[in-house]
PDB file of N, CA, C, O and CB in Angstrom:
ATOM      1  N   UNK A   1       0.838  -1.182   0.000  1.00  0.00           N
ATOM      2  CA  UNK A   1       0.000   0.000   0.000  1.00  0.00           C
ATOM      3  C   UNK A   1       0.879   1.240   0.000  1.00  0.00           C
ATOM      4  O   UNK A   1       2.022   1.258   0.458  1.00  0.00           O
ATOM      5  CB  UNK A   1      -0.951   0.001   1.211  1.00  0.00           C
ATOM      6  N   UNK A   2       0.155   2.441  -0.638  1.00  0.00           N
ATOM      7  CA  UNK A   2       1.218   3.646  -0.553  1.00  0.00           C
ATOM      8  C   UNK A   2       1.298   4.465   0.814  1.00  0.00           C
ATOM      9  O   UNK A   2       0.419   4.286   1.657  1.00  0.00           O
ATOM     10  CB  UNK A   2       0.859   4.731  -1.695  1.00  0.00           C
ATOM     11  N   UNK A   3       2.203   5.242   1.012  1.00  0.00           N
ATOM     12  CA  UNK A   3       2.451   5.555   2.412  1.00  0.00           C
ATOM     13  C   UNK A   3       1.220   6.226   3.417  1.00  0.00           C
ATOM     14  O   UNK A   3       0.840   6.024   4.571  1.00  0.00           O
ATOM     15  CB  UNK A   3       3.622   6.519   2.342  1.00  0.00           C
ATOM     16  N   UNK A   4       0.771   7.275   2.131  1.00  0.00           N
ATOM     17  CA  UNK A   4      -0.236   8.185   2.924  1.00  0.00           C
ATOM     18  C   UNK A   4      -1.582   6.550   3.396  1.00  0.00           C
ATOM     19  O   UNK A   4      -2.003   6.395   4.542  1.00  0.00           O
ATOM     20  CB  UNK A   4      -1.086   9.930   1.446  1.00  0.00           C
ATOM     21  N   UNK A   5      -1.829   5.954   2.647  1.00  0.00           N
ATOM     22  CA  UNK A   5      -2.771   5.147   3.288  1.00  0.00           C
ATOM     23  C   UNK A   5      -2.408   4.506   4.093  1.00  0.00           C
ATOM     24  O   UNK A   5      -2.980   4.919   5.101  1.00  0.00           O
ATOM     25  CB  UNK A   5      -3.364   4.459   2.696  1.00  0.00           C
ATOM     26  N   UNK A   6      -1.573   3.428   4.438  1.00  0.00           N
ATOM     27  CA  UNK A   6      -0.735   3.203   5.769  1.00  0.00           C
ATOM     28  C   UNK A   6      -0.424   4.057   6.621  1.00  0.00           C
ATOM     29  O   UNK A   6      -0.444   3.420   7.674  1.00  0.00           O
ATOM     30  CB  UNK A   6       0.347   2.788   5.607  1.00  0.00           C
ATOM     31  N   UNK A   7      -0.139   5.126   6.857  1.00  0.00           N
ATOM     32  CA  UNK A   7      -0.629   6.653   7.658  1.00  0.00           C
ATOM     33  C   UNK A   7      -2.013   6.598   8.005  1.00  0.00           C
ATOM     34  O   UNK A   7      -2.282   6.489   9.201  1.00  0.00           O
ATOM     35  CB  UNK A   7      -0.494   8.097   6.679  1.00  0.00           C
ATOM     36  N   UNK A   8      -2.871   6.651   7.227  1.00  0.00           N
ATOM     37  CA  UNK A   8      -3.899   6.917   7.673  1.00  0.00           C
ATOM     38  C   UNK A   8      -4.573   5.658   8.611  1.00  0.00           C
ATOM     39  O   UNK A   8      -5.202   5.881   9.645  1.00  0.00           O
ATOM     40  CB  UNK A   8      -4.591   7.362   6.560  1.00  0.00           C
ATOM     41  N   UNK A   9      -4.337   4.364   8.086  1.00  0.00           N
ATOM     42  CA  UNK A   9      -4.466   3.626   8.729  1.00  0.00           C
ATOM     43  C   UNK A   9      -4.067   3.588  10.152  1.00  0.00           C
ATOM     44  O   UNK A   9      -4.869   3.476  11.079  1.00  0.00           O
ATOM     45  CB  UNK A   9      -4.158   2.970   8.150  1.00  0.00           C
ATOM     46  N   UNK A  10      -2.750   3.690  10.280  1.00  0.00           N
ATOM     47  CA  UNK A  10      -2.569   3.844  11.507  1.00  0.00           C
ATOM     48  C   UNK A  10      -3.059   4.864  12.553  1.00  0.00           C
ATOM     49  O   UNK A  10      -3.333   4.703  13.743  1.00  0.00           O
ATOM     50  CB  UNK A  10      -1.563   3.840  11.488  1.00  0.00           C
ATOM     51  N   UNK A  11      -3.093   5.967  11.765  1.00  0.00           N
ATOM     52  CA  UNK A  11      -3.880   6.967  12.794  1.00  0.00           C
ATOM     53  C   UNK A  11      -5.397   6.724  13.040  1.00  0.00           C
ATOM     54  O   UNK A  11      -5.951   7.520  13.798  1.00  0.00           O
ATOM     55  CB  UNK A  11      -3.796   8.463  12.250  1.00  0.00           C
ATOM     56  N   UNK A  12      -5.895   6.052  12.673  1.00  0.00           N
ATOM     57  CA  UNK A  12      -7.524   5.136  12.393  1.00  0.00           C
ATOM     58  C   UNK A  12      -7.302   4.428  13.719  1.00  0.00           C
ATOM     59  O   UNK A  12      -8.041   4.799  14.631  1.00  0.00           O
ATOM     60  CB  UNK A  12      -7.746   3.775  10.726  1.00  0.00           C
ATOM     61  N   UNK A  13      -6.466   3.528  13.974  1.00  0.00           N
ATOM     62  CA  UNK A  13      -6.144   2.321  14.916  1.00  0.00           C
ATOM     63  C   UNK A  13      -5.749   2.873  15.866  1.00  0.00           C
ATOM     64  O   UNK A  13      -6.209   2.343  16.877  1.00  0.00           O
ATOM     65  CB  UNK A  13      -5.202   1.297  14.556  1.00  0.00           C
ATOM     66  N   UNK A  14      -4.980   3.862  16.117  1.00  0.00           N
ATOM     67  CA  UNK A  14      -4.602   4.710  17.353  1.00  0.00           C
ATOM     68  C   UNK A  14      -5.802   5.455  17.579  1.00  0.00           C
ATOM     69  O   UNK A  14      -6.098   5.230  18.752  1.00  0.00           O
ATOM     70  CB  UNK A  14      -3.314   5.703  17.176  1.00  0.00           C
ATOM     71  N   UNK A  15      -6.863   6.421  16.945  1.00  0.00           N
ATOM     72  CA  UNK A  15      -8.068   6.996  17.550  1.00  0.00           C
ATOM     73  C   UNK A  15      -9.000   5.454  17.740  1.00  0.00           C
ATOM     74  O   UNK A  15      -9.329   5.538  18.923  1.00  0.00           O
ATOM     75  CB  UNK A  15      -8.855   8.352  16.396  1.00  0.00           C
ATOM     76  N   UNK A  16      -9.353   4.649  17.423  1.00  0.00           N
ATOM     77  CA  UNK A  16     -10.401   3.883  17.702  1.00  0.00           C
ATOM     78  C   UNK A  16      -9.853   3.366  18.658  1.00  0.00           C
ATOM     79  O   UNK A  16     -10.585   3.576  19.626  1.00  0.00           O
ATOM     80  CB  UNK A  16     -10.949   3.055  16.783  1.00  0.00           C
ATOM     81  N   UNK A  17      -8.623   2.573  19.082  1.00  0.00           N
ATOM     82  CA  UNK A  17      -7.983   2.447  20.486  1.00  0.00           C
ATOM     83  C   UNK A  17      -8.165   3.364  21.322  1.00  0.00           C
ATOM     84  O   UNK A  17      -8.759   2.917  22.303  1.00  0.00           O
ATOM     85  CB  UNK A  17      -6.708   2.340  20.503  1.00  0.00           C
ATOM     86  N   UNK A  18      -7.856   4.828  21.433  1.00  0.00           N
ATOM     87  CA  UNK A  18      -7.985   5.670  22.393  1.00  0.00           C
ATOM     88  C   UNK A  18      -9.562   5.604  22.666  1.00  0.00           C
ATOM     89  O   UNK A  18     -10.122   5.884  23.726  1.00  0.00           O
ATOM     90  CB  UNK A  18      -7.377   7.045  22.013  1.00  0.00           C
ATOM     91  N   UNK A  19     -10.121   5.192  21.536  1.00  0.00           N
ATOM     92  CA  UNK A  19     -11.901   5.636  22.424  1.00  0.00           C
ATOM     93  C   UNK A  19     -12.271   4.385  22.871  1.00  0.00           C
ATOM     94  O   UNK A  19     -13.181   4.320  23.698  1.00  0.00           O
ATOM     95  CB  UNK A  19     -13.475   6.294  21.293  1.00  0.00           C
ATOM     96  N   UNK A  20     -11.855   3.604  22.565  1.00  0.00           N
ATOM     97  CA  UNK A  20     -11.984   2.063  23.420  1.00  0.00           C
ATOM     98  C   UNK A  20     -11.430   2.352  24.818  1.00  0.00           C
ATOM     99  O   UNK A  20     -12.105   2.390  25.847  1.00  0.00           O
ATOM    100  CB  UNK A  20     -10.959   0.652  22.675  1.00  0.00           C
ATOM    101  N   UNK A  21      -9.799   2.594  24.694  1.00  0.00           N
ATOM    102  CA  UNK A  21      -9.489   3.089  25.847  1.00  0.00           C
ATOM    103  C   UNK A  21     -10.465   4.221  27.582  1.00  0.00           C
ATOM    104  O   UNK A  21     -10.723   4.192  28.785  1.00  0.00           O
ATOM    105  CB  UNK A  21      -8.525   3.729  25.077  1.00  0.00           C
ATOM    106  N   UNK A  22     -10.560   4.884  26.497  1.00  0.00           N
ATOM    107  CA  UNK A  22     -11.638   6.037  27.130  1.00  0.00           C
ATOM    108  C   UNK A  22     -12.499   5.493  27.454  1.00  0.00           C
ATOM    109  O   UNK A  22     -13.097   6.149  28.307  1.00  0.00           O
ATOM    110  CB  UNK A  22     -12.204   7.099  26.395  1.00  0.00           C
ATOM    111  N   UNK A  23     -13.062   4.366  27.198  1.00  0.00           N
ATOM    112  CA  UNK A  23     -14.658   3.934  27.409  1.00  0.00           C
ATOM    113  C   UNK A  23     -15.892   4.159  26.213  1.00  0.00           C
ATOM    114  O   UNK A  23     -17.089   3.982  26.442  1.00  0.00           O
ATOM    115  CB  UNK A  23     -15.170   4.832  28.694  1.00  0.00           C
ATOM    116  N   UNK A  24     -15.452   4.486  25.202  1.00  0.00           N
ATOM    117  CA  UNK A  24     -16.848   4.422  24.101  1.00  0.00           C
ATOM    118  C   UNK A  24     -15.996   3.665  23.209  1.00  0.00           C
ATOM    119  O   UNK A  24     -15.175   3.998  22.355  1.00  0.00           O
ATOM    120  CB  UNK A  24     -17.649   6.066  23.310  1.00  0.00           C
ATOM    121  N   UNK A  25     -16.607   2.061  23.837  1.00  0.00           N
ATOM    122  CA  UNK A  25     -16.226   1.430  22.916  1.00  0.00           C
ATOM    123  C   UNK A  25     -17.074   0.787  21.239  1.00  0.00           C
ATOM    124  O   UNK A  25     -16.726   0.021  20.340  1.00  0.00           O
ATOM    125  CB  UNK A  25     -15.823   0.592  23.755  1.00  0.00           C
ATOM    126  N   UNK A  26     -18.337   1.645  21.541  1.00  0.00           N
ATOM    127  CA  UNK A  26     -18.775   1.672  20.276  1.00  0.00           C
ATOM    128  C   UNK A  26     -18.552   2.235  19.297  1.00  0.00           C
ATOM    129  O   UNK A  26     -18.993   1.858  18.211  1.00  0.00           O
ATOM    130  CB  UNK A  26     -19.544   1.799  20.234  1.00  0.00           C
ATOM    131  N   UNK A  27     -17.672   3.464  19.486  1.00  0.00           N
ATOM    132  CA  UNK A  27     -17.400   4.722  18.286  1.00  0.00           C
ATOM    133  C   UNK A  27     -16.359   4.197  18.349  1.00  0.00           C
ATOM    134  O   UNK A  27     -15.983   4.729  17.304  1.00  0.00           O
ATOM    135  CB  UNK A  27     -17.487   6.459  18.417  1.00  0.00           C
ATOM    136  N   UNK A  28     -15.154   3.360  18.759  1.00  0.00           N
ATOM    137  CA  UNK A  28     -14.280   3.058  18.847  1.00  0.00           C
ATOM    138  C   UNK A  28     -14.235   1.732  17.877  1.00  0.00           C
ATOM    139  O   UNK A  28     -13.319   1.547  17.075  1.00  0.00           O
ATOM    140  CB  UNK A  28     -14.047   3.108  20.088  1.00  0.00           C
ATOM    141  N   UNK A  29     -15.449   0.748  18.070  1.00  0.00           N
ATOM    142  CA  UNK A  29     -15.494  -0.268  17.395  1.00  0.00           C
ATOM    143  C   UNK A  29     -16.264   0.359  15.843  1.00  0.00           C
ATOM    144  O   UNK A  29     -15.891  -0.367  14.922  1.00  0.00           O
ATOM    145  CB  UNK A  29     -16.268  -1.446  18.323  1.00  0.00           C
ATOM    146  N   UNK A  30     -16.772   0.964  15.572  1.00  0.00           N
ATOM    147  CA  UNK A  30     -17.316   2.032  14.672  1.00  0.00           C
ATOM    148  C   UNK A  30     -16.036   2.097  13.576  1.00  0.00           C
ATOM    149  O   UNK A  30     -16.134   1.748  12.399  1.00  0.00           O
ATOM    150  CB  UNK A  30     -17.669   3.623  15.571  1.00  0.00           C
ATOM    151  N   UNK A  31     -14.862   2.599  14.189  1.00  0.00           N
ATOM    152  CA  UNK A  31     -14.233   3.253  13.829  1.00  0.00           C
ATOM    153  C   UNK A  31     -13.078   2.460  13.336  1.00  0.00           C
ATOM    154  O   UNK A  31     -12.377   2.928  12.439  1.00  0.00           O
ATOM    155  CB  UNK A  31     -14.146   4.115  14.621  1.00  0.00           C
ATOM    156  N   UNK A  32     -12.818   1.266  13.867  1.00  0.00           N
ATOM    157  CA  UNK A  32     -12.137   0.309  13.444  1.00  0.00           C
ATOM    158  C   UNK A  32     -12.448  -0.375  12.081  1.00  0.00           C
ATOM    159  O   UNK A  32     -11.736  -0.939  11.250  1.00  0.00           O
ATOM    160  CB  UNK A  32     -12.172  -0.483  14.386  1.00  0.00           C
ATOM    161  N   UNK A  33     -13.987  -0.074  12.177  1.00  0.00           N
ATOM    162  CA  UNK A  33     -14.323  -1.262  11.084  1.00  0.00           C
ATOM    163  C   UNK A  33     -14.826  -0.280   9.480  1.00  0.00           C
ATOM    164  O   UNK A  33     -15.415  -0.581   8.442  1.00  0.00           O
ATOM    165  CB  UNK A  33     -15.977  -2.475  11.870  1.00  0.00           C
ATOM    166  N   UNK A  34     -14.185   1.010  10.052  1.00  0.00           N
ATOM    167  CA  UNK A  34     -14.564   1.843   8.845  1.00  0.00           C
ATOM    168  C   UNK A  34     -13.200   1.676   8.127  1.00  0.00           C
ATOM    169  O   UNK A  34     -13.134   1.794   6.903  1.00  0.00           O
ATOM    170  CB  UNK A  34     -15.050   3.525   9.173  1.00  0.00           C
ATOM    171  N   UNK A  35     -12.173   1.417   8.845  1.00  0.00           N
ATOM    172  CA  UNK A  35     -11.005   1.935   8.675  1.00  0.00           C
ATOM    173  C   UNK A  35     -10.641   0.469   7.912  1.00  0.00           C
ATOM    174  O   UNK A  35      -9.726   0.519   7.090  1.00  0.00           O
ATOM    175  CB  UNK A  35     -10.163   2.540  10.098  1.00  0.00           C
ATOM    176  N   UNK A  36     -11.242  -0.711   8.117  1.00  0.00           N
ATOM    177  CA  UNK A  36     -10.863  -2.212   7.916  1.00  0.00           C
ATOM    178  C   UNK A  36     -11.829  -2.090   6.546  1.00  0.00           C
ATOM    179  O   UNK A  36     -11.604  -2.769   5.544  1.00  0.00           O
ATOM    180  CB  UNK A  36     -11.337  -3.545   9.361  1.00  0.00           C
ATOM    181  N   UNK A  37     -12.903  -1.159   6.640  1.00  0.00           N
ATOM    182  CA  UNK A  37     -13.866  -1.419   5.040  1.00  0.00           C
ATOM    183  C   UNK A  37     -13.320  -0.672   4.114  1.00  0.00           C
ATOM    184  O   UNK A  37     -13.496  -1.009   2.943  1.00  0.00           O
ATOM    185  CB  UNK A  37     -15.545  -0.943   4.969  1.00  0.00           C
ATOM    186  N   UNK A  38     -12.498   0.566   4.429  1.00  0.00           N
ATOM    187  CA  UNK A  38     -11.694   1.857   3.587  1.00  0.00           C
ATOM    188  C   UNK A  38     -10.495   0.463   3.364  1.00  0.00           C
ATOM    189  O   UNK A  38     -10.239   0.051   2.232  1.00  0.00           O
ATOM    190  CB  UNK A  38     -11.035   3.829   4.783  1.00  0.00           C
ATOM    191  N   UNK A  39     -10.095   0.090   4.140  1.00  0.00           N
ATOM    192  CA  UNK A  39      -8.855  -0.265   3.636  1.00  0.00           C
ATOM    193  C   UNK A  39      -8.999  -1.916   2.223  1.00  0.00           C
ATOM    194  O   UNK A  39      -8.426  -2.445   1.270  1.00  0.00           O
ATOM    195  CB  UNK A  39      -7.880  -0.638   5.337  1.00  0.00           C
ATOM    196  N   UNK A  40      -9.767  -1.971   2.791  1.00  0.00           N
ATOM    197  CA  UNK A  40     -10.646  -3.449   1.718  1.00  0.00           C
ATOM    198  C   UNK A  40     -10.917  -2.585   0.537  1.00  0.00           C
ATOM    199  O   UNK A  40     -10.046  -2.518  -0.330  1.00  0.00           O
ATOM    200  CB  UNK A  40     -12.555  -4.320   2.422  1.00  0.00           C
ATOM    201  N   UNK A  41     -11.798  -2.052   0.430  1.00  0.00           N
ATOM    202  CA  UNK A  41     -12.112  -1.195  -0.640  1.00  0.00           C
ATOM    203  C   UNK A  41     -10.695  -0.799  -1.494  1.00  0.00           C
ATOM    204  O   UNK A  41     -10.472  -1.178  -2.644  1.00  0.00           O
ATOM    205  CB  UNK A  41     -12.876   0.119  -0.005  1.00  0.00           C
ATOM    206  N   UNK A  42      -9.707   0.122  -0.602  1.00  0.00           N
ATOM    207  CA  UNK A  42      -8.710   0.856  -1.328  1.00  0.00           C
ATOM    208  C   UNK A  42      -8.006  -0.882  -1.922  1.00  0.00           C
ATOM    209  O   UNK A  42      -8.081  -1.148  -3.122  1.00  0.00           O
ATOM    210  CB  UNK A  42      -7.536   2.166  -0.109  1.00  0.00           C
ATOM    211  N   UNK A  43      -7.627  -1.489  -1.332  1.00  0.00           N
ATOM    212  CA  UNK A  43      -6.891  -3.176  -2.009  1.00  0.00           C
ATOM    213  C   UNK A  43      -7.820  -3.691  -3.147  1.00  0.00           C
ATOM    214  O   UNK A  43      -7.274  -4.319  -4.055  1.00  0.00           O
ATOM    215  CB  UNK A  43      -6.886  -4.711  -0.644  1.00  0.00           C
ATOM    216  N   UNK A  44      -8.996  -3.518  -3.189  1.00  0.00           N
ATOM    217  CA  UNK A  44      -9.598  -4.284  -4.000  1.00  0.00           C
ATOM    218  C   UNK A  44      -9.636  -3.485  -5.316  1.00  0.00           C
ATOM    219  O   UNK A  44      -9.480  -4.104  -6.369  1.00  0.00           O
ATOM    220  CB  UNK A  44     -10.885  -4.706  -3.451  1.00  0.00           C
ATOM    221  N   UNK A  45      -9.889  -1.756  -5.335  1.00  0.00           N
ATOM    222  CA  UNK A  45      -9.346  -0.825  -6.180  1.00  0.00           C
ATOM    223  C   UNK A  45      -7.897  -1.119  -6.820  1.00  0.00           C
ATOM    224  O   UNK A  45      -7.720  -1.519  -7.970  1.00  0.00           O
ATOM    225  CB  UNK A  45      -9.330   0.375  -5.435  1.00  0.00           C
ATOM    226  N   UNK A  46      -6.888  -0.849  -5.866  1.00  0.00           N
ATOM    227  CA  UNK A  46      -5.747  -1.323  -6.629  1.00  0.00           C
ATOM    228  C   UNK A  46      -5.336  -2.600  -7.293  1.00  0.00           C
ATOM    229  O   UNK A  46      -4.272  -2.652  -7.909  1.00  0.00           O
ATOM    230  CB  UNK A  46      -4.936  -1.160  -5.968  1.00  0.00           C
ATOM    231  N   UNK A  47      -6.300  -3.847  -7.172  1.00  0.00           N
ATOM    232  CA  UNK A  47      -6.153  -4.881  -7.777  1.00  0.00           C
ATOM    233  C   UNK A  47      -6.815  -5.043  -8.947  1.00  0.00           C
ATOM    234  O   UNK A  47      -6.551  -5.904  -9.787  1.00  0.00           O
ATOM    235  CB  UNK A  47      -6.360  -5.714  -7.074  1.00  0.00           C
ATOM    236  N   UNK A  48      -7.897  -4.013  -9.030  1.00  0.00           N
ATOM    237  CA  UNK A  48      -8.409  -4.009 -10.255  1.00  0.00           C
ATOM    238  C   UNK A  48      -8.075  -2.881 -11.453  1.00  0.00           C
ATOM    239  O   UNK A  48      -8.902  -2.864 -12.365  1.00  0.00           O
ATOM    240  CB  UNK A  48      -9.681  -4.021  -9.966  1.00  0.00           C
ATOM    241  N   UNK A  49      -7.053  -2.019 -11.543  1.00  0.00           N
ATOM    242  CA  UNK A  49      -7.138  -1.066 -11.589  1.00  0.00           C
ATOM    243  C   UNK A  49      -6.101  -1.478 -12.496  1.00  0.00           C
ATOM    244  O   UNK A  49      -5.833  -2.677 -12.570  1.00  0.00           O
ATOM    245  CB  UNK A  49      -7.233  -0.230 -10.570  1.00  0.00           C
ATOM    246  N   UNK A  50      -5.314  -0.401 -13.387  1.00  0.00           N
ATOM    247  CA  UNK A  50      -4.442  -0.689 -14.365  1.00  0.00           C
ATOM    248  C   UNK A  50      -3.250  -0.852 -14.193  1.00  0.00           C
ATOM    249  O   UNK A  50      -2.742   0.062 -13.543  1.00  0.00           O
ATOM    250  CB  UNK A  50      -4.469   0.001 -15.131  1.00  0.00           C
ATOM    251  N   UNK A  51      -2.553  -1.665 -14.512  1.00  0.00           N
ATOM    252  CA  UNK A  51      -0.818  -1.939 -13.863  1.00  0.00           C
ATOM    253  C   UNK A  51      -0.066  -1.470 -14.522  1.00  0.00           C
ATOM    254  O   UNK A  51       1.089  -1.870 -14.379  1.00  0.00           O
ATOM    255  CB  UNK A  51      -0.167  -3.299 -13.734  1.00  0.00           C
ATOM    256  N   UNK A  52      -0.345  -0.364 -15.595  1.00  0.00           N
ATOM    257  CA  UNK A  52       0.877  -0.102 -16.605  1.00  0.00           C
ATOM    258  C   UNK A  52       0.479   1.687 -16.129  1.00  0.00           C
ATOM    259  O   UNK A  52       1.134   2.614 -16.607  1.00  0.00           O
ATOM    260  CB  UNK A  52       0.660  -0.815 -18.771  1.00  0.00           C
TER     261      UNK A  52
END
């Protein structure tokens, strides 16, 4: 994956941890699984997408 999305990823996994942490672990679990459907999406884009 390219950098800025691995960035973003990670900063995804560090806020949905902190609100787990904090105690709302629903916006936290929310937030994980947006970040796990963005990131499915962006892989499945680049696999279909043109290689030249």
């Amino acid at each position: 994956m390219e950098t800025g999305t691995t960035r973003s990823l990670i900063g995804m996994g560090l806020i949905a941890g902190l609100m787990i942490g904090t105690g709302h672990i629903g916006g936290g679990l929310a937030v994980a699984i947006a970040a796990g459907a963005a990131a499915w999406l962006a892989r499945a884009e680049a696999l279909t997408g043109d290689p030249h």
